[in-house]
C-alpha positions as CSV (number, residue, x, y, z in Angstrom):
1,X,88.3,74.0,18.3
2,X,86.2,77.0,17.0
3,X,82.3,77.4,18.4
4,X,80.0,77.0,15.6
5,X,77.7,79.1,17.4
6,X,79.9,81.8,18.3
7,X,81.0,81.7,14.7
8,X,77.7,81.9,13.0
9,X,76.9,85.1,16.4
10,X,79.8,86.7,14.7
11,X,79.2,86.7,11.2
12,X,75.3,87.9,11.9
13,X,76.8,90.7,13.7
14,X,79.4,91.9,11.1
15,X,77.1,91.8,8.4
16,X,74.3,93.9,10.0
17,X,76.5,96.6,11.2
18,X,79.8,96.1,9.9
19,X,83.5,95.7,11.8
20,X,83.6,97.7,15.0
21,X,86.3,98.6,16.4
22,X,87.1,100.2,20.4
23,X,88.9,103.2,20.1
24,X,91.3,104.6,23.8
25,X,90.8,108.0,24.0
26,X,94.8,109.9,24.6
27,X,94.8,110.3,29.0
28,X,95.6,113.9,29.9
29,X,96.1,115.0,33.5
30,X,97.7,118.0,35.6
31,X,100.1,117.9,37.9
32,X,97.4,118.7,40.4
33,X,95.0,116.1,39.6
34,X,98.3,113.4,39.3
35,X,98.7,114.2,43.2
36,X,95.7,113.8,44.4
37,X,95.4,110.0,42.6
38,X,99.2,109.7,44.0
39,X,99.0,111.2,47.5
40,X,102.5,109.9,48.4
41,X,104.0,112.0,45.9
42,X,102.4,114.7,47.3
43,X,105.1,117.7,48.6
44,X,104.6,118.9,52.1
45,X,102.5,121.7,52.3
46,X,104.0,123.7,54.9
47,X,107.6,123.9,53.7
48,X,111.0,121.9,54.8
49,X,112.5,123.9,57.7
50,X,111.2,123.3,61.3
51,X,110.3,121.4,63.6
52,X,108.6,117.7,62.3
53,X,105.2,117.2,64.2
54,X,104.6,114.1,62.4
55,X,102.6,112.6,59.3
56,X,99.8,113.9,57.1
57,X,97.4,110.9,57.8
58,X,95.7,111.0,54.3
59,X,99.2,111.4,52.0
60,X,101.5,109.4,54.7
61,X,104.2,112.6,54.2
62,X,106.0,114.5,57.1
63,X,104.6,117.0,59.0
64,X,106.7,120.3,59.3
65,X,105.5,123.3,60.7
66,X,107.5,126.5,62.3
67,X,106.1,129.8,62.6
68,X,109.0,131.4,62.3
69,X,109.6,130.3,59.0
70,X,106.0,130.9,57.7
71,X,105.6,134.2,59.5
72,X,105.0,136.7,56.4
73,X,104.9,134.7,53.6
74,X,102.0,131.8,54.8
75,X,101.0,132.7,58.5
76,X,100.3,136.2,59.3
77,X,100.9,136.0,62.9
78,X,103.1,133.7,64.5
79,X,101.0,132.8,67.6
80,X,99.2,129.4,68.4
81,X,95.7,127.6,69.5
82,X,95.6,123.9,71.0
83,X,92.3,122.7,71.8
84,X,90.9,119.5,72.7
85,X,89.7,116.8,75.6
86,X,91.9,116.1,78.6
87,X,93.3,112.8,76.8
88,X,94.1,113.2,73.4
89,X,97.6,114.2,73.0
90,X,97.7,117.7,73.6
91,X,100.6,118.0,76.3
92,X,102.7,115.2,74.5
93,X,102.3,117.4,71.4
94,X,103.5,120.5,73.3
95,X,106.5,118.7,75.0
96,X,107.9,117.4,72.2
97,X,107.5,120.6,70.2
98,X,109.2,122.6,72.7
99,X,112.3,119.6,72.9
100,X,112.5,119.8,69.4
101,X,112.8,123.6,68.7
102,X,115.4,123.3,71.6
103,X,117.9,121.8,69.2
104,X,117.8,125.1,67.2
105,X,120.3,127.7,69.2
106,X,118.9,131.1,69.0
107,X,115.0,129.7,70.2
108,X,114.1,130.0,73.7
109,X,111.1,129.2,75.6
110,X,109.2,130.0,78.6
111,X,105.9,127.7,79.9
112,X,103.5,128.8,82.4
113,X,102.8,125.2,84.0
114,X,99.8,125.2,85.8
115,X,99.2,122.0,85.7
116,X,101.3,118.8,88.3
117,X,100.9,116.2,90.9
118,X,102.8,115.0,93.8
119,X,103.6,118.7,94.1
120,X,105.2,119.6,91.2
121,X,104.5,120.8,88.0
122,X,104.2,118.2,85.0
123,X,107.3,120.1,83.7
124,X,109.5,118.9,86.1
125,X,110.8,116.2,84.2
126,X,111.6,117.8,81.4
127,X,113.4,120.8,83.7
128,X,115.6,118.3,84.8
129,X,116.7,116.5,81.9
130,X,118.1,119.7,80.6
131,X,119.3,120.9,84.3
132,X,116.8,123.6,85.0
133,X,115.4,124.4,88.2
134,X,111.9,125.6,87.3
135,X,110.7,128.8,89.0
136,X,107.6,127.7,91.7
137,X,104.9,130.1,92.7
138,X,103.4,129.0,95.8
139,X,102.4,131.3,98.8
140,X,103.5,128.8,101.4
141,X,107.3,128.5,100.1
142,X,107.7,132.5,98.9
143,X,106.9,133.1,103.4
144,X,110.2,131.3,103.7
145,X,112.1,132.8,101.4
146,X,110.6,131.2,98.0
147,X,110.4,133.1,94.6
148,X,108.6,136.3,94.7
149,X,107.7,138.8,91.7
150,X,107.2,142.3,92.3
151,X,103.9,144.1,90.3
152,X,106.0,147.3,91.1
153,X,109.2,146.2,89.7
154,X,111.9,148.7,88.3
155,X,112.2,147.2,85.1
156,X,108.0,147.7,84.3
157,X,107.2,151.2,83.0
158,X,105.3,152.9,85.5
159,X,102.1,152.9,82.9
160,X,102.6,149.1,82.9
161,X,102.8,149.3,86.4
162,X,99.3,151.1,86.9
163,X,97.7,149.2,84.3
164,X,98.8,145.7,86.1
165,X,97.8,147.3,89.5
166,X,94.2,148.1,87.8
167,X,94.1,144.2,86.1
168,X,94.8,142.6,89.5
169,X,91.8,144.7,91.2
170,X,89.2,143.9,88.3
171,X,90.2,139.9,87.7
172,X,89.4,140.5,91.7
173,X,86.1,142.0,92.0
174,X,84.7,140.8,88.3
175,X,84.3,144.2,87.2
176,X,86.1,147.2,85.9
177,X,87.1,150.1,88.4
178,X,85.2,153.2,88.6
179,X,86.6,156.4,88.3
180,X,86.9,157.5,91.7
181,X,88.0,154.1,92.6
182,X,90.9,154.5,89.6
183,X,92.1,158.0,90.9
184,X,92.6,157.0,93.9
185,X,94.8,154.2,92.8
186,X,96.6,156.4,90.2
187,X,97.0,159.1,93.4
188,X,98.7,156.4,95.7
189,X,100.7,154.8,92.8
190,X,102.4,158.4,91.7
191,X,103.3,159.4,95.1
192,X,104.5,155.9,96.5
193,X,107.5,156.4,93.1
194,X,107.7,159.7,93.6
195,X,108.7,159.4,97.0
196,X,110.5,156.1,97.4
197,X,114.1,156.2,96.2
198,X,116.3,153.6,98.2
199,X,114.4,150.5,97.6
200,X,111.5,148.8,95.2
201,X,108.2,149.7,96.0
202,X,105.9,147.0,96.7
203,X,102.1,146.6,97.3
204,X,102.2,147.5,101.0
205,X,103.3,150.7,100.2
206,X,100.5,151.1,97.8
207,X,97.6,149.6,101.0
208,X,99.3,152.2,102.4
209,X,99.0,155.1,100.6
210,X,95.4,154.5,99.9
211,X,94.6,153.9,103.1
212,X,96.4,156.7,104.4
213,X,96.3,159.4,101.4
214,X,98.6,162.3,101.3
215,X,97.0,166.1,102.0
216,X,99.2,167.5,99.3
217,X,98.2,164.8,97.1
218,X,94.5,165.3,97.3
219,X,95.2,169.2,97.3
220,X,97.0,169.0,94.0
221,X,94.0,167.6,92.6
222,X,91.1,170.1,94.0
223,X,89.9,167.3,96.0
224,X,88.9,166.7,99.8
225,X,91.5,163.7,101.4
226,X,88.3,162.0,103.0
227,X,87.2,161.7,99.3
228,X,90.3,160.0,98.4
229,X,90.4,157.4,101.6
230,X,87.0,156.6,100.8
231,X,87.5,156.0,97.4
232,X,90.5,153.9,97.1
233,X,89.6,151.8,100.5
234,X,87.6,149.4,98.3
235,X,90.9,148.9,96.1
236,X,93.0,148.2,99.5
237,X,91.1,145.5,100.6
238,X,91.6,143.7,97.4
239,X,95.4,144.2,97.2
240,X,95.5,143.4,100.6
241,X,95.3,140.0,99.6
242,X,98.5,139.8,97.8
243,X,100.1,141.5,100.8
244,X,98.2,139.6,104.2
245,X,95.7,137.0,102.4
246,X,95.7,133.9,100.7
247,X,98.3,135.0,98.1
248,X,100.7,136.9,100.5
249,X,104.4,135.8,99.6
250,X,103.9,135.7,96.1
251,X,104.0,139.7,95.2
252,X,104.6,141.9,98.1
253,X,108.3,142.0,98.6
254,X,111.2,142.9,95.6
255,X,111.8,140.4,92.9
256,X,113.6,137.6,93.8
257,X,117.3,138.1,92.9
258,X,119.1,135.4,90.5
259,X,115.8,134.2,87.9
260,X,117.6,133.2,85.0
261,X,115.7,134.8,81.9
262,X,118.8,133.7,79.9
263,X,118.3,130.1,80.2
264,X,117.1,128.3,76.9
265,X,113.7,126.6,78.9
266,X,112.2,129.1,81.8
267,X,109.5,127.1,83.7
268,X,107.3,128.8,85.6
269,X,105.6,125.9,88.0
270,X,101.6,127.2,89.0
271,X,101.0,123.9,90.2
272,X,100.6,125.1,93.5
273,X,97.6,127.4,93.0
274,X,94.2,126.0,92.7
275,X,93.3,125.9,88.8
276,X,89.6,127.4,89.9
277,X,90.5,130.1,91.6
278,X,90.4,133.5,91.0
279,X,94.0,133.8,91.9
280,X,95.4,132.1,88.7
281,X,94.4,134.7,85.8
282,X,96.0,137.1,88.5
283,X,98.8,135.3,88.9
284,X,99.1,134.6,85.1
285,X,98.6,138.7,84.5
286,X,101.5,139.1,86.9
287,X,104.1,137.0,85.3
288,X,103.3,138.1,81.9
289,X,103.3,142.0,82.5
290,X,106.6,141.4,84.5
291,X,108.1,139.0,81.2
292,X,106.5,141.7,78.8
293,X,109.4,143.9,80.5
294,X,112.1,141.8,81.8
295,X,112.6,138.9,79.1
296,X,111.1,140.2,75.7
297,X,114.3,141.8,74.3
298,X,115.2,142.7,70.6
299,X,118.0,140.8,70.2
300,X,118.1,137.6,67.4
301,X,116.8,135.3,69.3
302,X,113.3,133.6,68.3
303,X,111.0,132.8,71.4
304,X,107.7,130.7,72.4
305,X,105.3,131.7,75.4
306,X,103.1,128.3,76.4
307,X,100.9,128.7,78.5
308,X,98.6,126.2,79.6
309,X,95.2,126.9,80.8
310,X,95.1,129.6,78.7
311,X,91.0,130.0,79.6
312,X,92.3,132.0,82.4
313,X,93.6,134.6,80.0
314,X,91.3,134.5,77.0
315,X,88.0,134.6,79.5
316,X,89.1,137.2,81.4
317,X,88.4,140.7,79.8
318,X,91.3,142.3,81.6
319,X,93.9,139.8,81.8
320,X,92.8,139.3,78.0
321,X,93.2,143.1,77.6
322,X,97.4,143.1,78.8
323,X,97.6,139.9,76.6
324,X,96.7,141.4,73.3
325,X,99.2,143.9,73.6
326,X,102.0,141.8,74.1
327,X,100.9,139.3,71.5
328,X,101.2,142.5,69.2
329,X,104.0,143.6,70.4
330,X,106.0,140.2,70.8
331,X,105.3,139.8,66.6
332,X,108.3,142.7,66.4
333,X,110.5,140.7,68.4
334,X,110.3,137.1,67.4
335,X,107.6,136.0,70.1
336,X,105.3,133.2,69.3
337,X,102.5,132.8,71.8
338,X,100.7,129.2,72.3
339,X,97.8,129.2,73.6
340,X,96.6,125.5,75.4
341,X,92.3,125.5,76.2
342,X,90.3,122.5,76.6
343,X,86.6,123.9,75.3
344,X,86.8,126.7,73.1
345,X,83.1,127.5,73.9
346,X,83.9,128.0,77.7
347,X,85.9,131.0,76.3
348,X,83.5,132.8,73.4
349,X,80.6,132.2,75.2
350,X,82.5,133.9,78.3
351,X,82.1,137.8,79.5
352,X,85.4,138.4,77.5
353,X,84.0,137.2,74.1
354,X,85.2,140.4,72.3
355,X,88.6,140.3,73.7
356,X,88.7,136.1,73.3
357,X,88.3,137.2,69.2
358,X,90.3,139.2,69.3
359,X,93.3,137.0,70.6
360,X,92.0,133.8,68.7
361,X,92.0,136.2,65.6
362,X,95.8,136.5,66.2
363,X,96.3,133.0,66.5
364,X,96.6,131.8,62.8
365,X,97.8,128.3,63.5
366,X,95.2,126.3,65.2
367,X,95.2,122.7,66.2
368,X,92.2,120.4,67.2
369,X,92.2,117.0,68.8
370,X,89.0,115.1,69.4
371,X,86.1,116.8,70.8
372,X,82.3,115.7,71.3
373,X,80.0,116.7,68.2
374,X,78.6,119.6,69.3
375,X,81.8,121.0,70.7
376,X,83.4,120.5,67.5
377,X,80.4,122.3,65.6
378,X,80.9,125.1,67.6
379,X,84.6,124.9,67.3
380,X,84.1,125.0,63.4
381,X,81.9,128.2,62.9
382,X,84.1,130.1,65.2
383,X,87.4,129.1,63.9
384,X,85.9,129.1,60.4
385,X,86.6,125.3,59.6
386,X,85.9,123.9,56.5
387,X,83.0,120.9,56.9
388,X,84.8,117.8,56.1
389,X,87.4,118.8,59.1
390,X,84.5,119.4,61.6
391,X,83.2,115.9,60.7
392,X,86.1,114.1,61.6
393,X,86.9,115.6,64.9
394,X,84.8,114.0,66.6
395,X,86.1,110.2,65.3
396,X,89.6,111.8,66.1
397,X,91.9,109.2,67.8
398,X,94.1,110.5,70.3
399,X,97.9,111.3,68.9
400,X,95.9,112.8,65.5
401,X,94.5,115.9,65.3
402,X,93.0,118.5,63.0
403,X,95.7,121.2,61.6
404,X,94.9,124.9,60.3
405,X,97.5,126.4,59.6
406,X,96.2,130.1,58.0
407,X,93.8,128.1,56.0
408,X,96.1,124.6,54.8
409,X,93.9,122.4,56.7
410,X,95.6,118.8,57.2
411,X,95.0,115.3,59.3
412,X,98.4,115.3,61.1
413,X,99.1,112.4,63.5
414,X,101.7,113.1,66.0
415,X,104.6,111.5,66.5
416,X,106.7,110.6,69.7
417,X,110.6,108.9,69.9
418,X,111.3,106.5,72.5
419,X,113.5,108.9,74.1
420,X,111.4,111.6,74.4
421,X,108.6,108.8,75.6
422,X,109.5,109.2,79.2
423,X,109.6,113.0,79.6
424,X,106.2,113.5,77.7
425,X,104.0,110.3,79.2
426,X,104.4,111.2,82.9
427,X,101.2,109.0,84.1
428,X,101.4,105.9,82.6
429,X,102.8,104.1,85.3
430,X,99.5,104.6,86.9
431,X,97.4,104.7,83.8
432,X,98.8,101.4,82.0
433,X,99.6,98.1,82.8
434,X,102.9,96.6,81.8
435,X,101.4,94.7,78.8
436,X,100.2,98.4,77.1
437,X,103.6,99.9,77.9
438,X,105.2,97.3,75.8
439,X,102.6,98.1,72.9
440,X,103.7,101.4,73.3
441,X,106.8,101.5,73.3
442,X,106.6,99.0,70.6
443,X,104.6,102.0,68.8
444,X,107.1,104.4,69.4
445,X,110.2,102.4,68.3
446,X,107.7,102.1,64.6
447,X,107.2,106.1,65.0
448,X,110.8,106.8,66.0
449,X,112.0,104.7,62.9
450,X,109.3,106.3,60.7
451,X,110.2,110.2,61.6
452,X,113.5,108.9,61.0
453,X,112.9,107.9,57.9
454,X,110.9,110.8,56.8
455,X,113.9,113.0,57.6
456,X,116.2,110.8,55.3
457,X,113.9,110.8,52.9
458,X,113.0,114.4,52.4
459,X,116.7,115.7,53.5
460,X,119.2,113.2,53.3
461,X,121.5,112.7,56.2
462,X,123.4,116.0,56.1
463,X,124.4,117.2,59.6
464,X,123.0,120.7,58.0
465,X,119.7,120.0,58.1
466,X,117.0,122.6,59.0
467,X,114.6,120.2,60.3
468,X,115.0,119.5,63.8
């Protein structure tokens, strides 16, 4: 039954200004715009080959990244920053990215572990899943016949050699050598591989030698011997230490016959040296001078250098200094350097903050787990974060972090299988109780099935997959 009222509203209306009618204006869109309403049919940004870290949080898509695949075209350098709190993901993240560029055959990877407890590395596990005995550096065990690496090795250039020798006396004493200090070390380092033929040389023949100078040697150089002793004795007392101090063992003796550089996964376990101490950047410029020359080959195979506490190479000026030249020269053969620091201000706010620049300058993928506010500001204006990311890293829950990759910023949350669960998580048994591992492994039977289904749904099932 019609309303009178409404009727007679009608009619008033129509005669005073006539019929109107709504008109729809026609809907255009771009493709652009029709993405960012419809993030799921968003593409991923980084490309289909590599590695799958996870999900974009925001568009739900999979996470691929590989820096071999985007070197040139999207990432000018291949090398790699990992920041955050102890806590949030950060060695789960690097485990399960070096397990999963494992599958591919011609990568290879060697970690600098300084990091364990119950006296061995946090590595371990994962050594002996795949059947690798992990080389430890510890003074105690290299006295009895334990691994050993020799600063004066053959197979380093003799420049290398001297510039190692000079590092190792600087990290040392926290400041550069002087001149007379550095000819008398370049003195004693000429003549010790001038004159020793049948066997390495090794640090005690360079104590030695400055200790006890050659006549000839100071005579070739119009200057007194007493000039010389004095000069270098500084320099033996601090490389005295490798050879009769708390580091003895380690670096005064040949190389230990038999390290496998061939292996795919080289461990290097630093769990044995106190973190703190002015012997780990030593220790760290040691083993990287000595893999500069004996692993780094040009052959076809792609490889990754992790290191973690990295702040013992980016804050030290010198060990910084022998660092950027194998980060440039590793880009010519395949190397991909990953860098693992917990404060990013402890480093650019350091003594080495030109030479920390100029190393996180080469890192052009950078990833960010949750950090206090003020951390995360100053994370932003050094890393040149755009605002919105800096916002959310703070509110960051662990297993998501912040990815810049040359500029494609993304939310990525990490993802970990059940089987790789147990090699990644080695504290939970005395972190958790048994109702929170069931949650998580709950969790990671959702994640396993969720990366599994990423894969089938951007690549199908083919066995020729490039994602990995």
């Amino acid at each position: 039954m019609l309303d009178p009222l409404a009727t007679l509203t009608d009619a008033f209306t129509s005669f005073l200004f006539g019929k109107v009618e709504t008109t729809r204006l026609p809907v255009r869109t771009s493709t652009g715009q029709a993405q960012a309403v419809y993030l799921p049919t968003a593409a991923p940004g980084l490309g289909d080959s590599g590695v799958i870290i996870g999900r974009e949080v925001y568009s739900g898509k999979g996470y691929i990244y590989d820096p071999f695949q985007l070197y040139g075209q999207q990432l000018p350098a291949p090398h790699w920053l990992v920041l955050g709190e102890s806590g949030n993901g950060k060695s789960a993240l690097e485990k399960t990215y070096v397990l999963r560029q494992l599958r591919f055959r011609d990568r290879q990877v060697v970690v600098l572990d300084a990091q364990g407890e119950d006296g061995v590395g946090e590595w371990n596990l994962i050594a002996q899943q795949l059947g690798i005995t992990p080389i430890r550096l510890d003074p105690m065990a290299a006295l009895d016949g334990g691994i050993r690496l020799n600063p004066l090795d053959p197979a380093i250039t003799t420049t290398g050699q001297l510039a190692l020798l000079r590092t190792i006396i600087e990290v040392a004493t926290g400041r550069g050598l002087d001149e007379r200090a550095g000819f008398a070390l370049k003195v004693a380092h000429a003549y010790v591989n001038e004159t020793i033929r049948d066997r390495q040389p090794v640090l005690t023949d360079i104590v030695e030698q400055l200790r006890h100078p050659e006549a000839e040697s100071a005579e070739s150089m119009n200057v007194d011997i007493d000039d010389v002793r004095a000069w270098g004795l500084d320099v033996a007392l601090v490389l005295d230490r490798l050879v009769d101090g708390d580091l003895r063992g380690m670096f005064d003796g040949p190389t230990t016959a038999g390290i496998d550089l061939d292996a795919p996964l080289i461990v290097f376990d630093l769990s044995h040296i106190d973190r703190n101490s002015i012997a780990m950047p030593i220790l760290m410029a040691i083993v990287g001078v000595w893999l500069e020359h004996t692993w780094i080959r040009p052959d076809r195979r792609k490889r990754i250098f992790l290191v973690e506490e990295a702040w013992h190479i980016i804050n030290s000026p010198f060990v910084a200094q022998l660092f950027q030249r194998l980060l440039k020269f590793g880009r010519r053969l395949g190397l991909s350097f990953v860098a693992v620091v917990h404060h990013l201000s402890d480093v650019v706010d350091g003594a080495a903050a030109k030479e920390a620049a100029a190393i996180l300058k080469m890192a052009s993928t950078r990833t960010i787990y949750a950090q206090k506010a003020d951390e995360a500001r100053a994370t932003g204006r050094v890393l040149g974060l755009p605002r919105w990311a800096v916002e959310i890293i703070p509110t960051l829950t662990p297993g998501i972090a912040v990815w810049d990759v040359n500029g494609n910023v993304q939310v990525v949350k990490h993802l970990v299988t059940d089987a790789e669960r147990p090699l990644v998580y080695t504290d939970r048994a005395m972190t958790e109780d048994g109702d929170t591992a069931r949650d998580l492994a709950a969790e990671a039977a959702v994640a396993e099935r969720a990366a599994a289904a990423m894969e089938a749904e951007f690549y199908g099932s083919s066995s020729e997959s490039t994602v990995a």
